[in-house]
PAMAR-715838 format. One line per 5 residues: number of its first residue (from 1); their letters; for each residue x, y, z of N, C-alpha, C. Coordinates in steps of 0.2 Angstrom, whole numbers. Atoms other than C-alpha are relative to their C-alpha. Layout:
# PAMAR-715838
NUM) A) X:Y:Z:X:Y:Z:X:Y:Z; ... .
This chain:
# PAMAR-715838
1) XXXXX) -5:-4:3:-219:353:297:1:7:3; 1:-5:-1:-210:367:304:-1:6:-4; 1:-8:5:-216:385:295:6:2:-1; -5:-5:3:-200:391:294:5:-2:-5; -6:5:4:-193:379:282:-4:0:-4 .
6) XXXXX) 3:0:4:-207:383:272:3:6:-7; -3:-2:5:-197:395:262:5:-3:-4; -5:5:3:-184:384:258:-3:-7:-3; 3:2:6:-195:373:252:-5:0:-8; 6:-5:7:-205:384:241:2:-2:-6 .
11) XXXXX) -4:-1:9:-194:385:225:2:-6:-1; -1:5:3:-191:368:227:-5:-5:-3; 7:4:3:-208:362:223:-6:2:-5; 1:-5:2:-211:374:212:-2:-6:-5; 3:4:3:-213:360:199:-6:-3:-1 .
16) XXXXX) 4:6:-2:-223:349:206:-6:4:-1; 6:-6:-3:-237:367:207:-1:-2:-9; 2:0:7:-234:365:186:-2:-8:-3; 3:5:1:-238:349:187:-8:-1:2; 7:-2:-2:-253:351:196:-3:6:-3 .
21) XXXXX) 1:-5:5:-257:364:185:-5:-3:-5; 4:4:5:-261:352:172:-2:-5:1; 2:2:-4:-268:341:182:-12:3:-1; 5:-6:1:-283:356:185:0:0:-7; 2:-3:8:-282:360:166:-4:-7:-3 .
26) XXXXX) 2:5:1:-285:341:162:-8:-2:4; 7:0:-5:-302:343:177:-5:5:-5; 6:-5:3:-309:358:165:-1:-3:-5; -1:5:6:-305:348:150:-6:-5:0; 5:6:0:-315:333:155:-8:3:2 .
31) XXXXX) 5:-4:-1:-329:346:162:-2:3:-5; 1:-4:7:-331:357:147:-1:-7:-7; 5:6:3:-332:340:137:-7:-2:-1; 6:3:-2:-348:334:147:-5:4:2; 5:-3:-3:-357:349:154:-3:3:-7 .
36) XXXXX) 4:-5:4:-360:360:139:-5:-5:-6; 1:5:4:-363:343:128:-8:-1:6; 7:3:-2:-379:338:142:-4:6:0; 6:-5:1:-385:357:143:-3:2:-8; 3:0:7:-388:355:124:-3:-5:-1 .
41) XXXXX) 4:6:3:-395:338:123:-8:3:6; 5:1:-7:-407:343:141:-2:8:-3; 6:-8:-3:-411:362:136:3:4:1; 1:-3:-5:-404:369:149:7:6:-3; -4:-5:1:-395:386:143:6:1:6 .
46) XXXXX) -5:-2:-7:-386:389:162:6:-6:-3; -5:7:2:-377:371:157:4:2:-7; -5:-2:4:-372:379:141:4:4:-1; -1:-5:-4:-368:393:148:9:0:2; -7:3:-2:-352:385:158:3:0:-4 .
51) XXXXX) -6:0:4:-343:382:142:6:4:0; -3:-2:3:-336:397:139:7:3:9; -3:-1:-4:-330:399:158:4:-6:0; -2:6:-1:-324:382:159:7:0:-6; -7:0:6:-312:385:142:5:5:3 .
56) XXXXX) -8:-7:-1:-304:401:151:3:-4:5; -4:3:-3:-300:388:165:6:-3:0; -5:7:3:-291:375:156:5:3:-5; -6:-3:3:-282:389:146:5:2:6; -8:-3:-5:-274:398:162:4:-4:4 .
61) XXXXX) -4:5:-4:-269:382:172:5:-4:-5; -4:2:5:-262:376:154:6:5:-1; -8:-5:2:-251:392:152:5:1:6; -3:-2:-5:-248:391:171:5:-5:2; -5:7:0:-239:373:168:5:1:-6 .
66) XXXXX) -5:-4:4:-229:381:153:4:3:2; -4:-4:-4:-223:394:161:4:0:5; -6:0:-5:-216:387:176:4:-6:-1; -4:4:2:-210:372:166:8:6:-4; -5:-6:0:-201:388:158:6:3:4 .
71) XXXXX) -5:-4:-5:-194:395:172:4:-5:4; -4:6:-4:-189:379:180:8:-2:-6; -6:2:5:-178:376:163:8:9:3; -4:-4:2:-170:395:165:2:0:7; -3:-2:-6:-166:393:184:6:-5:-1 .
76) XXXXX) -4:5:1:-158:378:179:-1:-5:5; 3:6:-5:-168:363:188:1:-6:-2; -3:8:3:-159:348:184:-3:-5:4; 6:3:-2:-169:340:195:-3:-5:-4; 7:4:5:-183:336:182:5:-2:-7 .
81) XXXXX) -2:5:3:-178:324:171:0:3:-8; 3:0:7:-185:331:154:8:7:-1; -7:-6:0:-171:350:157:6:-5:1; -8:4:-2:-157:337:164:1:-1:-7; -2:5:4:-158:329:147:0:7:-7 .
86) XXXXX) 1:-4:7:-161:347:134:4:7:1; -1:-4:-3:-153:360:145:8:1:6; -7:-1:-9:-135:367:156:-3:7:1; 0:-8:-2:-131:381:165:3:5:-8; -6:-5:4:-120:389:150:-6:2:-5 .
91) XXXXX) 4:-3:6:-134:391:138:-6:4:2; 4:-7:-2:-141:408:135:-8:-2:2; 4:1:0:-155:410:141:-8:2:-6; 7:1:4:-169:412:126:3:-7:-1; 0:7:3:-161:396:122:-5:-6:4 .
96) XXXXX) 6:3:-4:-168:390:137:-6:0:-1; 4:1:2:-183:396:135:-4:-5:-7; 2:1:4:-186:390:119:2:-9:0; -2:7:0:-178:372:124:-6:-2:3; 7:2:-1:-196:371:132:-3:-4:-4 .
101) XXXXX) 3:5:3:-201:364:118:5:-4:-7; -5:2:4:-186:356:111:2:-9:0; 2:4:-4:-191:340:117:-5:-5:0; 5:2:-1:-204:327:117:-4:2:5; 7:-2:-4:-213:332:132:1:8:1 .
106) XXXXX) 0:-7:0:-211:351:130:-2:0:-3; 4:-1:5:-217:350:114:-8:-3:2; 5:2:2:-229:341:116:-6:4:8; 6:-5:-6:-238:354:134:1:7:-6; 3:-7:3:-234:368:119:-6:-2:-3 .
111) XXXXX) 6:3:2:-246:358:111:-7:0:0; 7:-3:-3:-259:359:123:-1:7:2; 1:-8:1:-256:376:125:-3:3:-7; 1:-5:2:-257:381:110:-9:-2:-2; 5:2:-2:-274:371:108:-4:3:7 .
116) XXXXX) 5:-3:-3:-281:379:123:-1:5:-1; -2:-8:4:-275:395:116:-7:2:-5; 6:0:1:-288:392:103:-6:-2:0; 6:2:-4:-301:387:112:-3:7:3; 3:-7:-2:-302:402:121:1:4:-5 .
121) XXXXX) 2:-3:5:-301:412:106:-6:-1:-2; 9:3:3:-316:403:99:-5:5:5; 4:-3:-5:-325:407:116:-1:6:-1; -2:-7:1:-319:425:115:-6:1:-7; 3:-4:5:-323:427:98:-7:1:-5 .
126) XXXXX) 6:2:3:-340:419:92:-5:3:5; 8:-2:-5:-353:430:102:-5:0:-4; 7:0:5:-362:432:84:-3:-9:1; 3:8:2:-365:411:86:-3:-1:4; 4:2:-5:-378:403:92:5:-5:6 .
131) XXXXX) -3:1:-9:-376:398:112:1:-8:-3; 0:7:0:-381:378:108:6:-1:-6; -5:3:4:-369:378:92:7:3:3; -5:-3:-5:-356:388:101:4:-5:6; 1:3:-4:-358:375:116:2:-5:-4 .
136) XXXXX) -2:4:3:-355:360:105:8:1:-2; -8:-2:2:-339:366:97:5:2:6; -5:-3:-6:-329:373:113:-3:-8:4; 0:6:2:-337:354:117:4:-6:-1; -2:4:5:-330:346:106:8:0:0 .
141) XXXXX) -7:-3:-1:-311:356:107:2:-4:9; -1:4:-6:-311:351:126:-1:-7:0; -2:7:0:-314:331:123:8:-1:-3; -7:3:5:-297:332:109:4:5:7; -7:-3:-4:-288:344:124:0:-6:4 .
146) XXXXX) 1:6:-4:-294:327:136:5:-5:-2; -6:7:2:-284:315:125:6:3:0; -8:-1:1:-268:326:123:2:2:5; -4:-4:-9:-267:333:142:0:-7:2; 0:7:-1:-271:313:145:7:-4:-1 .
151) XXXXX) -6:6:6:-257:306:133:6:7:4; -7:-2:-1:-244:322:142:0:-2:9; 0:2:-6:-249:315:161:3:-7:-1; -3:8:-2:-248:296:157:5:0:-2; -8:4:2:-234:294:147:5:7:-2 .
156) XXXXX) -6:-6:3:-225:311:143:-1:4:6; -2:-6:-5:-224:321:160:7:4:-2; -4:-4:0:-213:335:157:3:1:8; -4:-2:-6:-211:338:177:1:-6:5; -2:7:-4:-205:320:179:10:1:5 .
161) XXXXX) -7:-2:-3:-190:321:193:6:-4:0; -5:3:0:-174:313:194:3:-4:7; -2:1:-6:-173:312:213:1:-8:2; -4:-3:-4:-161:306:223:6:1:-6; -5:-1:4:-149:306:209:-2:6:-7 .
166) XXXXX) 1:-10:6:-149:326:201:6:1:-1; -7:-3:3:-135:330:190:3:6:2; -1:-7:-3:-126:343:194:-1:4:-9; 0:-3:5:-125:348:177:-4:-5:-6; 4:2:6:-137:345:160:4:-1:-3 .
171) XXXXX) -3:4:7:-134:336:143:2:5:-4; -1:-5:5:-135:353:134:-4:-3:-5; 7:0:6:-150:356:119:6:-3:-6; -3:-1:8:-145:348:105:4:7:-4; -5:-4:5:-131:358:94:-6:5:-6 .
176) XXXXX) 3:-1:5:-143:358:80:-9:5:3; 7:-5:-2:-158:369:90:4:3:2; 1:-5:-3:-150:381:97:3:5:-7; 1:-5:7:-155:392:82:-6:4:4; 4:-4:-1:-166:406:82:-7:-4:-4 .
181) XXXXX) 5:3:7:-176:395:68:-5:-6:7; 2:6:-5:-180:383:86:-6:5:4; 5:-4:-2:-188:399:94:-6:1:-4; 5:-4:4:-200:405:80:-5:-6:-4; 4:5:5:-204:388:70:-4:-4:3 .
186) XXXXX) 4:5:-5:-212:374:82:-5:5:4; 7:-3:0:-224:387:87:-5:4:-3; 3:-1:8:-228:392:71:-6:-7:-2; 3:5:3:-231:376:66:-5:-5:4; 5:0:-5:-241:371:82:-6:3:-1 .
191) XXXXX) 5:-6:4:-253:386:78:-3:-5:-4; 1:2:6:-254:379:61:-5:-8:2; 4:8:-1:-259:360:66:-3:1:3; 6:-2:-4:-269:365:81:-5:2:-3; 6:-4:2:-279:376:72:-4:-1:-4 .
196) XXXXX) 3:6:3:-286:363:63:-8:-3:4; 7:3:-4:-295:356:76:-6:6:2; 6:-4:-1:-307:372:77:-5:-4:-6; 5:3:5:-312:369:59:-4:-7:2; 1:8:0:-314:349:63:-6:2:5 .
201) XXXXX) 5:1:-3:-325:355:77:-5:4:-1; 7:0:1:-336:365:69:-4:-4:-4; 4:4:6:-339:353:54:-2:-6:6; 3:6:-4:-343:340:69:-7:4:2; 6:-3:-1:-355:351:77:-4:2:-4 .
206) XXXXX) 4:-2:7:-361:356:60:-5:-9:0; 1:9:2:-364:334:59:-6:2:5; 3:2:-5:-370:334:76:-9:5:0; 5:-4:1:-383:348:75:-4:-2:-5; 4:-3:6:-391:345:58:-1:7:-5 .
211) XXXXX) 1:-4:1:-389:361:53:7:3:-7; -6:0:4:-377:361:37:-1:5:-5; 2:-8:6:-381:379:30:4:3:0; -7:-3:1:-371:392:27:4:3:4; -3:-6:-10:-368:400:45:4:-6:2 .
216) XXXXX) -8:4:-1:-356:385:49:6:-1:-4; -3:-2:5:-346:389:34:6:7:1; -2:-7:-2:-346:408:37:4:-1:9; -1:-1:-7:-343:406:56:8:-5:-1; -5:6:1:-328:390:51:5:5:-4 .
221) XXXXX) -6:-2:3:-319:400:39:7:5:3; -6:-2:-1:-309:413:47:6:0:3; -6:7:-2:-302:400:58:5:-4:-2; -3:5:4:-296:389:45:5:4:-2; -6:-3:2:-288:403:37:5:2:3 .
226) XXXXX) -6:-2:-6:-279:408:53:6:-4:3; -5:6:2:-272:391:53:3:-3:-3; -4:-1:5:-267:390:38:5:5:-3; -5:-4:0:-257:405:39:8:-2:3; -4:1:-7:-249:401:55:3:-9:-5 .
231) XXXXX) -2:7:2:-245:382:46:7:2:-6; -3:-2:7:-238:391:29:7:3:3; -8:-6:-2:-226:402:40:5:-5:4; -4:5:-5:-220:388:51:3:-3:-7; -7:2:6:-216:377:36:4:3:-5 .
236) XXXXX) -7:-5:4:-207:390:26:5:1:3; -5:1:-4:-198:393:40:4:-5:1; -4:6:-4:-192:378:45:3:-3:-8; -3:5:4:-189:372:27:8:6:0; -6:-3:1:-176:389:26:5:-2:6 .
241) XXXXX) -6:2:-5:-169:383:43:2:-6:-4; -3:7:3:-166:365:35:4:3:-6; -5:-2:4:-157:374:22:7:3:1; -7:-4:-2:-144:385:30:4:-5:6; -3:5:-5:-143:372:46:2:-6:-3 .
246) XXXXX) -2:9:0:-142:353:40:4:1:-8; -2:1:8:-136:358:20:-1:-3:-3; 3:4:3:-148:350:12:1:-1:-8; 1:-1:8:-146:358:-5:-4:2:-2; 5:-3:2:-162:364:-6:-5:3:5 .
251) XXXXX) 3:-2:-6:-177:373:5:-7:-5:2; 4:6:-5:-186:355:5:3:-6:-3; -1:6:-1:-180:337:6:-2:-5:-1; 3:6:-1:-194:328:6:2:-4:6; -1:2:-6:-190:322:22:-10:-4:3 .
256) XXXXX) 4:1:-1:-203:312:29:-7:3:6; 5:-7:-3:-210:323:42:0:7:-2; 2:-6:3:-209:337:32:-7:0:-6; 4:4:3:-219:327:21:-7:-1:3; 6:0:-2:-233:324:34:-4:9:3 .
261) XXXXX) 1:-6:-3:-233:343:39:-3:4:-7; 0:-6:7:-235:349:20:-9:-2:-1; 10:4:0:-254:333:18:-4:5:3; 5:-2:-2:-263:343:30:0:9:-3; 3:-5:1:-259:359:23:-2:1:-6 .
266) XXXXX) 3:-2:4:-263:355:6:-7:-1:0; 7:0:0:-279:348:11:-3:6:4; 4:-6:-1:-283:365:21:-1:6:-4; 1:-4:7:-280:373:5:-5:0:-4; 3:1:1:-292:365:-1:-9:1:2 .
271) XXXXX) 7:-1:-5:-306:367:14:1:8:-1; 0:-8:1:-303:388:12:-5:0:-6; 5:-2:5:-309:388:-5:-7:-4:0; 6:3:0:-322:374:-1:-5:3:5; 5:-2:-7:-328:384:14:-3:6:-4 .
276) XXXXX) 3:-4:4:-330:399:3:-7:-2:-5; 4:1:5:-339:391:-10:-9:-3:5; 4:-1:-5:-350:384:5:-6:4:4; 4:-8:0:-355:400:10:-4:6:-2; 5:-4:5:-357:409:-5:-6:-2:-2 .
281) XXXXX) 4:6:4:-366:394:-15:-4:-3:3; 2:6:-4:-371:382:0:-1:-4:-4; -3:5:3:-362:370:-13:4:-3:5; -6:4:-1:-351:357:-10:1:-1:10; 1:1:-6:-357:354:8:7:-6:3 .
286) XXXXX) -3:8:-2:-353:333:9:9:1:0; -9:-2:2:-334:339:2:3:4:7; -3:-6:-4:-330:354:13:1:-3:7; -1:3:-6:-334:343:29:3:-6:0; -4:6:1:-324:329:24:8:3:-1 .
291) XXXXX) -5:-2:1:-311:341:20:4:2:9; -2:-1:-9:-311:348:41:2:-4:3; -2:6:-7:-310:330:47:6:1:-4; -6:7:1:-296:324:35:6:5:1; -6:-4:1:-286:341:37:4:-1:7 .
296) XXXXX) -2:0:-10:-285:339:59:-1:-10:-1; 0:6:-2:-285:319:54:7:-1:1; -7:-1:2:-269:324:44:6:3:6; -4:-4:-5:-261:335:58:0:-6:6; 0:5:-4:-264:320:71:4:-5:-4 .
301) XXXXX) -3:6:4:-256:307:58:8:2:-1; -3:-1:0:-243:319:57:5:0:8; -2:1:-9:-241:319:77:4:-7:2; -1:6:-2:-242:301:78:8:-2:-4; -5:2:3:-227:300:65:6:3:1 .
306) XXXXX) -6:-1:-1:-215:311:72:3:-1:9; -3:2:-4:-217:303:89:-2:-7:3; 3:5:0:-221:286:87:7:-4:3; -5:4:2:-204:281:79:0:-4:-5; 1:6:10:-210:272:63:4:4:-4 .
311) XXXXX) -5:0:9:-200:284:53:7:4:2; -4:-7:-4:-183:291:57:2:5:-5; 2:-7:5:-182:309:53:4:4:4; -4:-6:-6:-169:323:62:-6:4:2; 3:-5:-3:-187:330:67:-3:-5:5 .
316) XXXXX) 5:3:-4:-194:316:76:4:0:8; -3:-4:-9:-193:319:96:-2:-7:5; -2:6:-4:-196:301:102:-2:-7:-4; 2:5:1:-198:282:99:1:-5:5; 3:3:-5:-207:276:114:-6:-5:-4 .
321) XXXXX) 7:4:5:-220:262:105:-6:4:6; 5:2:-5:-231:264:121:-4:8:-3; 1:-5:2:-233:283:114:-4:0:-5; 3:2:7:-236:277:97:-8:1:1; 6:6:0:-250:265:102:-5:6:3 .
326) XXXXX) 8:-6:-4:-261:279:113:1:3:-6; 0:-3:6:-257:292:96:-5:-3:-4; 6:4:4:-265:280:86:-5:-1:2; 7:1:-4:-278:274:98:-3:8:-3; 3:-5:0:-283:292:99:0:4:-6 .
331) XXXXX) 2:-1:12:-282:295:77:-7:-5:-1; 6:4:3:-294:281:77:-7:1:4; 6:-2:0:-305:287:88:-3:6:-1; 1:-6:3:-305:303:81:-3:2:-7; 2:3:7:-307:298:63:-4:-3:-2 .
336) XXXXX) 5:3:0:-316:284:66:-7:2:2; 3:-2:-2:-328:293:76:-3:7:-6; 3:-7:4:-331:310:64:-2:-4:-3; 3:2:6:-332:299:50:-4:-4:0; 5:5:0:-345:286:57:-7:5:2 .
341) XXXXX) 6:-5:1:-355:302:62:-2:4:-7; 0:-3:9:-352:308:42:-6:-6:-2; 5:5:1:-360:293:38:-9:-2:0; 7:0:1:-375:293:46:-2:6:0; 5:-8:5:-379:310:42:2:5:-4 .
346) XXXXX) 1:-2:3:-375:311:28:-5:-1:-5; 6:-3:4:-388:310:17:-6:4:2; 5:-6:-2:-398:324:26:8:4:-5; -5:-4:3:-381:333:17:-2:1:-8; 1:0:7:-387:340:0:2:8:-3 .
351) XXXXX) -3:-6:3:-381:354:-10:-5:4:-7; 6:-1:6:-397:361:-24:3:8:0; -3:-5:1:-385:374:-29:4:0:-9; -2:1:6:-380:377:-49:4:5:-2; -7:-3:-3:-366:388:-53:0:4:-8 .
356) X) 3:-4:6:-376:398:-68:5:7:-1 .
């Protein structure tokens, strides 16, 4: 290749670096899975060690495939297939950016973003936890980033290309996103559902370890709460945008994906006080960890439902069955798997607490 066509080709391959981005993000993923998980079965501190490096990698290669999916929607890269079809030149640009995830596979890398996000937050923020339960949980978070960077490679690439045939001009975002309510809500309510799976992984790690006292309570709760926040602002939000944009008549419809977004936030309303009482009392153990699975069972059942296609919904963003089918696959073994480790240990799970 001559070098001097290399700048002329640079900015057009620019994709391809956000592709390979996640790629990388998807290699720390599967690393941070398996290494922290053997240097706790084997001993070996150094091995657990690696977790918390390994989480910052899979976060920046994950923000670094965001980002230049971003910037490829604002240059206007008609090119890739996922902007030709949600994106023109005429539209402003926050529109743009916010069309990143206006879309099945935008959505679905803010996704992983925002899941890596709190990943590295946990890392960052547990230095009072112990190394081995620390190391499980940041664990645990990495196997569920493995399934969703997995399901946005095979079957949802965002920087799939359209070559030889590139529009000159996009479709334009849907009429009904280019609201402000399109910037602010879907990563609200990503937050909210993501921030589930901390909870779920420390009541897993809490399984997995034996150790179901009050220190995974205390250490679980200010997560849950964080994502229960972030869920509560997202769907008020979005039910106010459903009110002024679609004229519903009211600021909920009952809609069915609004319906699957409200299940897991009343069951974390539920896991908040049960974590409290947890902590205070080291009551209500069996419940409180049945609460964590069913609330991130319900954010993934709610996933599966708004891009399966089993129910139509003005928020559903695709209805590829092939999509469905891995969602589910990946429900069942998330579900099935927490709760056949509930099973067998629970009855080590006891609660000799009286509420005098």
């Amino acid at each position: 290749m001559n070098p001097q066509l290399l700048p002329e080709l640079l900015p057009g391959l620019i994709p391809e670096l956000g592709h390979l981005a996640l790629v990388i993000a998807f290699a720390f993923a599967l690393c941070l899975s398996i290494i922290p998980m053997i240097g706790v079965h084997s001993g070996q501190s150094k091995l657990m060690s690696y977790a918390k490096p390994l989480t910052f990698g899979m976060f920046v290669f994950t923000a670094i495939s965001l980002v230049i999916l971003a910037y490829s929607f604002v240059v206007d890269d008609f090119s890739i297939k996922y902007i030709a079809g949600h994106s023109n030149s005429h539209l402003p640009y926050y529109f743009k950016i916010s069309a990143v995830w206006g879309g099945h596979e935008g959505s679905l890398l803010l996704w992983v973003f925002s899941l890596t996000a709190w990943t590295i937050a946990v890392a960052t923020f547990s230095k009072n936890v112990e190394q081995e339960f620390i190391a499980r949980v940041l664990a645990i978070m990495g196997m569920i980033a493995v399934g969703f960077i997995a399901f946005t490679l095979l079957t949802s690439n965002p920087f799939e290309r359209l070559w030889p045939n590139v529009p000159m001009e996009g479709r334009d975002l849907n009429p009904l996103l280019q609201d402000i309510g399109l910037i602010i809500h879907p990563p609200l309510l990503y937050l909210g559902y993501v921030g589930f799976a901390v909870a779920f992984a420390f009541a897993v790690a809490a399984l997995m370890s034996g150790k179901m006292d009050a220190a995974w309570a205390r250490w679980s709760r200010p997560w849950t709460v964080g994502a229960w926040v972030f869920l509560t602002l997202g769907i008020a939000l979005g039910s106010w945008w459903a009110y002024y944009e679609l004229g519903w008549g009211g600021f909920w419809f009952w809609d069915p994906v609004e319906n699957a977004s409200f299940m897991p936030w009343l069951v974390a309303t539920a896991l908040i006080h049960s974590l409290a009482v947890t902590e205070k009392r080291g009551a209500f153990k069996a419940w409180t960890v049945l609460l964590a699975i069913f609330a991130f069972s319900l954010s993934l059942l709610g996933t599966f439902l708004v891009r399966s296609g089993v129910l139509t919904s003005v928020h559903a963003f695709a209805s590829d069955p092939t999509r469905g089918v891995y969602i589910l696959l990946f429900l069942g073994i998330v579900v099935g798997g927490s709760l056949l480790l509930y099973s067998i240990r629970a009855p080590r799970i006891r609660s000799y607490v009286s509420f005098d």
